[in-house]
C-alpha positions in Angstrom: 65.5 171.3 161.0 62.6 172.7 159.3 63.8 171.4 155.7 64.0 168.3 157.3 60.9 168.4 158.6 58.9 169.4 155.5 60.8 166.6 153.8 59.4 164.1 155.9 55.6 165.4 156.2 55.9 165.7 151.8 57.2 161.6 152.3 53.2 161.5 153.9 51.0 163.8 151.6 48.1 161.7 150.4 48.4 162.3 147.2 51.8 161.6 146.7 51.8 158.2 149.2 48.6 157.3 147.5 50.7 157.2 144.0 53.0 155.3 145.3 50.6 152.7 146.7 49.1 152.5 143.4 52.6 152.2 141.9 53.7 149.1 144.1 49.6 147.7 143.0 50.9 148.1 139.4 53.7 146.0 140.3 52.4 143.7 142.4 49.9 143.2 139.1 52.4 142.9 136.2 54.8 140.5 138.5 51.6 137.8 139.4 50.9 138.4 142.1 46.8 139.0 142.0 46.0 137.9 145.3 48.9 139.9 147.0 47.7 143.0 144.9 44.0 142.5 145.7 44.6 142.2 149.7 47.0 145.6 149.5 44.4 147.8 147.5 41.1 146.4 149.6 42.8 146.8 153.2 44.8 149.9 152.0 41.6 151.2 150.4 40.3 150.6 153.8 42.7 152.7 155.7 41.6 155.7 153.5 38.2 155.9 153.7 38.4 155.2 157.7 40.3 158.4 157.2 38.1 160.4 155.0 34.8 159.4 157.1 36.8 160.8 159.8 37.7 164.0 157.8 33.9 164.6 156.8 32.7 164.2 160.4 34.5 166.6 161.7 34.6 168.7 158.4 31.2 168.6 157.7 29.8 168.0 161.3 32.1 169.1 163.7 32.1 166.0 165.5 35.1 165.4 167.5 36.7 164.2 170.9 37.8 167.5 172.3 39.0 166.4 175.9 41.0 163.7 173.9 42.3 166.4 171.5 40.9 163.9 168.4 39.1 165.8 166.0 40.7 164.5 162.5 42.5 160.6 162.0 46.2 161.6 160.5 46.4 160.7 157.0 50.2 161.4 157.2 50.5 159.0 159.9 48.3 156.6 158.5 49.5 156.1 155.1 53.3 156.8 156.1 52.9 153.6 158.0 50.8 151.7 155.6 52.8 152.7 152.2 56.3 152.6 153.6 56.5 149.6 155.5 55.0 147.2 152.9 56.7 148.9 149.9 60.1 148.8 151.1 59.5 144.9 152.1 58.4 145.0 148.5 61.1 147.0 147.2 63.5 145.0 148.8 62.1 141.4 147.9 63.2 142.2 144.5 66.8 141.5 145.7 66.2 138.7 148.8 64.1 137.7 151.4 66.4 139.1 153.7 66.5 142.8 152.2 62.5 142.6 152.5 62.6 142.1 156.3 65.1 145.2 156.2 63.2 147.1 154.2 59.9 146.6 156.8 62.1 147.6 159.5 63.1 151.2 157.3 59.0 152.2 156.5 58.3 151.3 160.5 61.1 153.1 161.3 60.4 155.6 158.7 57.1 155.9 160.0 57.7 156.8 163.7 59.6 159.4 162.6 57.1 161.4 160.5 54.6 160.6 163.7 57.2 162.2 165.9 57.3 165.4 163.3 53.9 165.7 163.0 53.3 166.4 166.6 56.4 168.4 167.3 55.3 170.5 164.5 51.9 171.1 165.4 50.5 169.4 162.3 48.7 167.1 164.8 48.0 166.1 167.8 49.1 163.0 169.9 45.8 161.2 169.8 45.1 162.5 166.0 48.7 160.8 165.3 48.7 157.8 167.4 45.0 157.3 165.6 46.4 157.3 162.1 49.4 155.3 163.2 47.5 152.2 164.4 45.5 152.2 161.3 48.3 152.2 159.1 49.9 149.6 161.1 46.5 147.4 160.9 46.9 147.9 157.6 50.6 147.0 157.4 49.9 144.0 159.4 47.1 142.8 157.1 49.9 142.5 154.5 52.9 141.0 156.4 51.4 138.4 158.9 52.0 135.0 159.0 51.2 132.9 156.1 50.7 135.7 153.4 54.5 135.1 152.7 55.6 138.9 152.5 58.7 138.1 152.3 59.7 135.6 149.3 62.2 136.5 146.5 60.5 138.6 143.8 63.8 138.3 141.8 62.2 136.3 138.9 58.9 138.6 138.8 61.1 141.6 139.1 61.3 142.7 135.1 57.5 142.3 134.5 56.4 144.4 137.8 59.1 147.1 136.9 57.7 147.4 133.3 54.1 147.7 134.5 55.1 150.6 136.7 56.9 152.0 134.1 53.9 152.3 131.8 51.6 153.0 134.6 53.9 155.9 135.4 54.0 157.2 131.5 50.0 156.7 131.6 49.4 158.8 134.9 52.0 161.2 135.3 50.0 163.9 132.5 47.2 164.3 135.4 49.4 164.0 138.5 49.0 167.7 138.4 45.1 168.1 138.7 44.8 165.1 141.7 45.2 168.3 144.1 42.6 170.4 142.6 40.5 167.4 141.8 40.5 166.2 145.3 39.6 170.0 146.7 36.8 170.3 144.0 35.5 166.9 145.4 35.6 168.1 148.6 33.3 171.4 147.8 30.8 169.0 146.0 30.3 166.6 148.3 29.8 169.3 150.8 27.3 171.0 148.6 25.6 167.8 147.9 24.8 167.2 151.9 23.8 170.7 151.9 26.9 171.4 154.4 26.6 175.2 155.0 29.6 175.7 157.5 32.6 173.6 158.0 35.2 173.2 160.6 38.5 173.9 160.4 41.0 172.6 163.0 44.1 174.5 163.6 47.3 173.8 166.3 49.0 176.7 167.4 51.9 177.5 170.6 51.1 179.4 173.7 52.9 182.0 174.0 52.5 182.3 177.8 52.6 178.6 178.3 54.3 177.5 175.4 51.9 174.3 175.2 50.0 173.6 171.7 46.7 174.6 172.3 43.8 173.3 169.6 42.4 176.3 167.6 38.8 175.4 166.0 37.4 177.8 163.3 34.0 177.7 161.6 33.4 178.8 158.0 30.4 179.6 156.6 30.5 178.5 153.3 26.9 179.2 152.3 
């Protein structure tokens, strides 16, 4: 069960459902589709910084919603419903309109499950999760409502979006490696920069009396 469950929460890691994102852009891109690309990057682009506002608040601040148990928005839980959902309606677009409604119904169900894991194993809280859910949905949403046509054949367009990801792939995939020390140097900068001098860590751990999760927060001084 725990393999399992680190599969699903590595499915969710920014930085590798962020790539992916960017992959189905590149496609999107090289098969036409300008507008369609455009409206994924902004809204997704949206989703993430709603997230990372919510990161350096309570990072940098400590402001959070403690008798909610809300101190951090889940990235997982955002971007696993964001990325997953609308790429798989992508994915499956490339073979009918039919496979594309199937492949929505996979990322949403895909989705709920990594919600589920990341509350059963203390990664997050309800509230945290349910908060990251809805604005991955929002952003799902923004991308498959009524009259954006999310689900027409991409059959034809099919060669010139795979190619672009193709080369995008070949082009990226030297620096995948730094993203993760990239995005912690970042971090330490910006903190620097706001003259942050402790930061807030937020940690969920079990009772052992009670057998509850019970929200740990630390404070680091990092002056």
């Amino acid at each position: 069960m725990e393999f399992w469950s680190r599969v699903i929460i590595f499915l969710g890691k920014d930085m590798h459902a962020l790539v992916l994102g960017g992959l189905m852009a590149a496609f999107l891109l090289g098969a036409g589709l300008w507008t369609r690309a455009a409206r994924w990057l902004l809204s997704l682009g949206a989703g993430v910084a709603l997230v990372l506002a919510g990161k350096l608040a309570f990072g940098f601040y400590g402001w959070s919603l403690p008798g909610l148990e809300f101190y951090v928005i889940s990235g997982h839980a955002m971007l696993t419903a964001a990325v997953y959902p609308v790429g798989l309606s992508v994915a499956g677009a490339m073979v009918s309109p039919r496979l594309a409604r199937w492949g929505l119904v996979a990322g949403l169900a895909l989705a709920l499950v990594v919600s589920v894991v990341l509350v059963l194993g203390l990664y997050h809280t309800v509230t945290e999760t349910l908060a990251g859910a809805v604005v991955g949905l929002a952003v799902t949403a923004f991308n498959v409502r009524p009259g954006v046509q999310p689900f027409v054949s991409l059959r034809d367009r099919r060669d010139r979006g795979l190619l672009t990801v193709l080369v995008c792939v070949a082009a990226l995939l030297p620096i995948y490696r730094a993203l993760g020390p990239l995005k912690d140097a970042m971090w330490e900068a910006g903190a620097r920069s706001l003259g942050v001098k402790t930061q807030y860590l937020r940690d969920i751990q079990l009772d052992v009396a009670t057998g509850r999760p019970v929200v740990v927060i630390l404070e680091c001084d990092t002056s």
